[in-house]
C-alpha positions as CSV (number, residue, x, y, z in Angstrom):
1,X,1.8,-8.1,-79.4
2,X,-0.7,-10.5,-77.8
3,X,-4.2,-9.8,-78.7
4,X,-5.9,-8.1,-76.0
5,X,-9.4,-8.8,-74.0
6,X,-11.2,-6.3,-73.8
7,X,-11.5,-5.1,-70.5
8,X,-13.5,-2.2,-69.3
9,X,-11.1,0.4,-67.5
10,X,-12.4,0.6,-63.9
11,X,-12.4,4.5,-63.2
12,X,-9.8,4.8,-61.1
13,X,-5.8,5.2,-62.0
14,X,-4.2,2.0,-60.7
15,X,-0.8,2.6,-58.9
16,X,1.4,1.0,-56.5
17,X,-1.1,0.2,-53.2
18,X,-4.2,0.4,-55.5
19,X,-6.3,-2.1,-53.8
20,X,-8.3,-3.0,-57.4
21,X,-7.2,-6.7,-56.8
22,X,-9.1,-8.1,-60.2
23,X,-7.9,-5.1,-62.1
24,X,-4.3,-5.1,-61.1
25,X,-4.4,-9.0,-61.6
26,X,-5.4,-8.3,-64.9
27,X,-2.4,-6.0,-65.6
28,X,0.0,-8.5,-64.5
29,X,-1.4,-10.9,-66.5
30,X,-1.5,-8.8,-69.8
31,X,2.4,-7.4,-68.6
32,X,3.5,-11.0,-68.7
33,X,1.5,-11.9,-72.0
34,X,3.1,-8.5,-73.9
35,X,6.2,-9.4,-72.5
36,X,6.7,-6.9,-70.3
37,X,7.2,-9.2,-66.9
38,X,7.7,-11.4,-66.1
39,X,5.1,-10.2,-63.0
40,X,4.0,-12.7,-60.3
41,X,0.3,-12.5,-60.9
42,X,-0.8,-11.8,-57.2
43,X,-3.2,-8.7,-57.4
44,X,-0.8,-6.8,-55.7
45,X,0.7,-3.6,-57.3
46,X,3.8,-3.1,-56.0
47,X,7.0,-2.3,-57.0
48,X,7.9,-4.9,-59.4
49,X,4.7,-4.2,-61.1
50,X,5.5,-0.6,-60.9
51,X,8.6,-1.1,-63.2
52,X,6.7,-3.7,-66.0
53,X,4.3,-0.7,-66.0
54,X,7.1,1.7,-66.6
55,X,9.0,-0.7,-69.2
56,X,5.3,-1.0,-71.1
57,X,5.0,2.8,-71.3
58,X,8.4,3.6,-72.5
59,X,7.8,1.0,-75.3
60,X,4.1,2.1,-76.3
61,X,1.6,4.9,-77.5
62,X,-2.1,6.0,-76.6
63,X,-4.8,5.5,-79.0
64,X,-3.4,8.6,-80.9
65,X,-0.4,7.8,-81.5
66,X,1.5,10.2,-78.7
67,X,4.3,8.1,-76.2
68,X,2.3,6.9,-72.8
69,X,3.8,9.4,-70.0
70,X,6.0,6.8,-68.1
71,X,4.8,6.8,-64.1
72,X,4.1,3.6,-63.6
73,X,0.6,4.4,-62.8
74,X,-2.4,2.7,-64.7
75,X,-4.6,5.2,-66.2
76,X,-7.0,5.5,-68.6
77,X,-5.0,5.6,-71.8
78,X,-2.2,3.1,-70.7
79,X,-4.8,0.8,-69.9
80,X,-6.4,1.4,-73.4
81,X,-2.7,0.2,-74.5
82,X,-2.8,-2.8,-72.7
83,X,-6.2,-4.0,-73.7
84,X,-7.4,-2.3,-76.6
85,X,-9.1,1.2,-77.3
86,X,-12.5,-0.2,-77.1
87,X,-11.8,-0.6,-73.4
88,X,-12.0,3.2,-72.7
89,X,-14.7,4.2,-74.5
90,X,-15.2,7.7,-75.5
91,X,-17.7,9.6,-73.6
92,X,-20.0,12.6,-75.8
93,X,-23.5,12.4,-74.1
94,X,-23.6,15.4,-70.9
95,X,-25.9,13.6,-68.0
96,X,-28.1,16.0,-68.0
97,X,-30.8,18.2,-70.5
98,X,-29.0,21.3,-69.7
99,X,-25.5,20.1,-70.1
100,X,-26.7,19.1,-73.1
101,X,-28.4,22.1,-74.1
102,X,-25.3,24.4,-73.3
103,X,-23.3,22.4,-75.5
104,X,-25.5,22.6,-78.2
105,X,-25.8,26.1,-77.7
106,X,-21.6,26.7,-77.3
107,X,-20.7,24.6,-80.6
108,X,-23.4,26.8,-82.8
109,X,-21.0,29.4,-81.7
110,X,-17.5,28.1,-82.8
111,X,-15.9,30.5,-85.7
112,X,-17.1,33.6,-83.6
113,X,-14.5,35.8,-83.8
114,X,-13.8,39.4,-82.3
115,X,-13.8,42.0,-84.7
116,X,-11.1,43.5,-85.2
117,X,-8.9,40.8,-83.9
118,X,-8.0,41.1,-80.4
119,X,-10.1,43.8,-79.3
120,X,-12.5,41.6,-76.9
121,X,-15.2,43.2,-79.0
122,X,-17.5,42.1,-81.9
123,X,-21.2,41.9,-82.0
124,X,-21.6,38.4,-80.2
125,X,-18.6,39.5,-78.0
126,X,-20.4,42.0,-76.8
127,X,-23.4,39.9,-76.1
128,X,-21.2,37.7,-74.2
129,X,-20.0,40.4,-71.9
130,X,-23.2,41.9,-71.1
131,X,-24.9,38.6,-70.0
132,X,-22.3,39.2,-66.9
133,X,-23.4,43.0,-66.5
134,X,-20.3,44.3,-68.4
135,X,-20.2,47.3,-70.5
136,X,-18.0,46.4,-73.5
137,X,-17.4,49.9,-74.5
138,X,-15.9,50.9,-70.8
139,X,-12.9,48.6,-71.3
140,X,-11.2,45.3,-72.6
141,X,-12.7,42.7,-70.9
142,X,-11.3,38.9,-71.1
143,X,-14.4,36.7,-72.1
144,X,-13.6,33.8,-71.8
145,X,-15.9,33.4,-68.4
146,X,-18.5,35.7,-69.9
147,X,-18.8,33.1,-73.0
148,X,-19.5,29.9,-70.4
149,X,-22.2,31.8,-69.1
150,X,-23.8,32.9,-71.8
151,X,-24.3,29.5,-72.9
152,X,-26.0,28.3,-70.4
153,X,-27.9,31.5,-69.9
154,X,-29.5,30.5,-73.5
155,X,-29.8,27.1,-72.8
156,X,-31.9,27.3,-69.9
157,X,-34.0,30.1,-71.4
158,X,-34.6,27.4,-73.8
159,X,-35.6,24.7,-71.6
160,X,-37.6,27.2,-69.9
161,X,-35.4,26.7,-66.8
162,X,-33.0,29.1,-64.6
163,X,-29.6,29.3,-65.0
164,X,-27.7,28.2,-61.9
165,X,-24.1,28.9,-63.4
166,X,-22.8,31.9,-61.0
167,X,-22.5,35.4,-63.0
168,X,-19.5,36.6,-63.7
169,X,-16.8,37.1,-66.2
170,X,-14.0,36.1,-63.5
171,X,-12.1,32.9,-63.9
172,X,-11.3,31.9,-60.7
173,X,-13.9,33.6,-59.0
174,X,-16.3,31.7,-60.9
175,X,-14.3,28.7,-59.3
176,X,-14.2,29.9,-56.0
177,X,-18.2,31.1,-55.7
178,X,-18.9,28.1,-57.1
179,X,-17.3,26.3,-53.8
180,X,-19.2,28.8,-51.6
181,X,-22.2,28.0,-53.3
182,X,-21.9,24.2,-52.5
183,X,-21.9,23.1,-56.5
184,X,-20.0,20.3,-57.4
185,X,-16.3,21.3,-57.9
186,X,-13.7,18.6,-59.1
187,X,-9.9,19.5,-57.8
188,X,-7.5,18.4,-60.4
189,X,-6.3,15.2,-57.9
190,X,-9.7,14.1,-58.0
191,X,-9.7,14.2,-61.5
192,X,-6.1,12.0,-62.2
193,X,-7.0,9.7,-59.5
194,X,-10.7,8.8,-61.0
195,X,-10.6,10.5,-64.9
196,X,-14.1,8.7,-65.1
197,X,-15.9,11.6,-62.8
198,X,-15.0,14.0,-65.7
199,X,-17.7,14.7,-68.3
200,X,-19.5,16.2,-70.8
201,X,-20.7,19.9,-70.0
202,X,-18.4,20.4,-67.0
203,X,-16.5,23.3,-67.0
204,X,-12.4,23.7,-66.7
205,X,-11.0,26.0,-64.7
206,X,-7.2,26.6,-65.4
207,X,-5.2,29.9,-63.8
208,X,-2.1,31.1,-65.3
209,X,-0.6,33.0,-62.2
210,X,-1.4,36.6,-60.9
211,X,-4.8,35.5,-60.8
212,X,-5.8,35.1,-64.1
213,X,-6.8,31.8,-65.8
214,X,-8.9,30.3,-68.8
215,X,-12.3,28.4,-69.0
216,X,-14.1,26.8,-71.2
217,X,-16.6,23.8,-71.9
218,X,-15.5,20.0,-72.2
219,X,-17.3,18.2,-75.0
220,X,-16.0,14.9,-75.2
221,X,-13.7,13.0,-73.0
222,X,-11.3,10.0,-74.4
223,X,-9.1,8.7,-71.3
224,X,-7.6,12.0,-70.3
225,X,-7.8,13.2,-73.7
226,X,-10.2,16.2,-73.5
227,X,-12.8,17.9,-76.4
228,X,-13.4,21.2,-75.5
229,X,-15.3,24.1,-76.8
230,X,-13.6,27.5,-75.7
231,X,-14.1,31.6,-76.1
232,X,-11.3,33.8,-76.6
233,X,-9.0,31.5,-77.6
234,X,-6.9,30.2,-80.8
235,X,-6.0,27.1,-82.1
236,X,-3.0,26.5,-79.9
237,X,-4.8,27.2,-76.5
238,X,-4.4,30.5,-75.6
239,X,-6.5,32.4,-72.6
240,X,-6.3,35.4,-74.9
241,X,-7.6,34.4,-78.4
242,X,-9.1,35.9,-81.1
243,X,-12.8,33.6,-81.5
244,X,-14.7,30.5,-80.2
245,X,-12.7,27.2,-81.4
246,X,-13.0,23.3,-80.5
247,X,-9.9,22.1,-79.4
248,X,-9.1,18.7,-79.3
249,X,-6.0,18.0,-77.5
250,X,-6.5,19.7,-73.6
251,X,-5.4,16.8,-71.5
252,X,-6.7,16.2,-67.5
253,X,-3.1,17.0,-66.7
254,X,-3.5,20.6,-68.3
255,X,-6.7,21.4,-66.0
256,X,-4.5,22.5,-62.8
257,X,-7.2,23.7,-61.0
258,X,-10.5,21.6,-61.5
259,X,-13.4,20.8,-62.9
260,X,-17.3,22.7,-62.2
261,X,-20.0,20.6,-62.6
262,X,-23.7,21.5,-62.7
263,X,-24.9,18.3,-63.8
């Protein structure tokens, strides 16, 4: 393959009407020079850029080695395909001292782990489930929620600062308080149509039906690839774990409800 500029990715997920004109000029030109056209290089994305986009993502891998999903669409890690890794840089730094802080706070935490296993109890457990008023010994609370808050409930006692996260050990009604409250809430089309608004010290917000769902703190974003520090989970992503892991492979696809921030 044809040695690549490197190009910064522009934000947005190019697709057919994308109205990017130097950016989709600049996939037609890389489509023709991988072979991949040819494209009439006009700026326009439509449909016979559509299909050299398709033909490019059948025949290539992201940065880690997994097959580009083939839309036809130009996101962030098909564009790191087509002009190099360096092109989608890897975002770690939260944009903002609290963001920060919470992070800091949540990775000193990973290896928690209820005691015994699967009891949504333990010592730090229990901390975590009375920062949101619950009594751990009344029931079996989920805590993942309870886990996010505390977080930032130490972080901004450490910056001397309030915490403005809403209190409660609720998934979704985190989410949907959150959207009474006015605070910054990212819908998960938002979030594929402009991966760049996603970062650092925002918080997920999946639900799994009957409304239940899973939280947890992103860390690092690559592209759509997401670093994320999580309570009561496991390794393989489950919304009832056993301790506090980093997880490294949550994609922006996985997130089907949205992002908070309070950045």
């Amino acid at each position: 393959m044809p040695a690549a500029e490197t190009l910064p990715f522009p934000g947005r997920t190019l697709k057919a009407g994308s109205h990017d004109t130097a950016a989709v000029l600049a996939v037609q030109r890389r489509l023709n020079a991988v072979g991949c056209g040819p494209v009439l290089e006009d700026g326009i994305f439509g449909a016979e850029t559509m299909d050299a986009v398709e033909l490019f993502q059948a025949r290539s891998v992201d940065r880690f080695g997994v097959p580009l999903k083939v839309d036809g669409e130009v996101g962030p890690m098909t564009w790191g395909a087509l002009f190099g890794g360096r092109s989608v840089p890897a975002v770690s730094v939260a944009p903002a001292p609290l963001l920060r802080e919470a992070l800091k706070t949540a990775a000193a935490e990973i290896g928690t782990m209820e005691d015994p296993p699967g009891s949504n109890r333990g010592p730090k457990i229990d901390q975590y489930l009375k920062a949101v008023g619950l009594n751990p010994a009344s029931g079996s609370y989920p805590w993942c929620a309870a886990f996010v808050y505390w977080c930032f409930r130490q972080a901004a006692a450490s910056l001397g600062a309030s915490n403005p996260l809403v209190r409660t050990a609720g998934v979704l009604d985190h989410w949907n308080r959150a959207g009474e409250r006015g605070i910054r809430r990212i819908l998960c089309a938002e979030a594929r149509e402009e991966p760049a608004v996603v970062l650092p010290g925002m918080i997920f917000i999946i639900t799994t039906g009957s409304g239940n769902g899973h939280t947890g703190l992103v860390e690092r974003v690559e592209g759509v690839r997401l670093t994320t520090i999580e309570g009561n989970t496991n390794n393989e992503g489950s919304r009832e774990g056993v301790g506090v892991f980093r997880r490294k492979a949550r994609r922006m696809d996985q997130i089907n409800r949205g992002f908070i921030s309070y950045g």
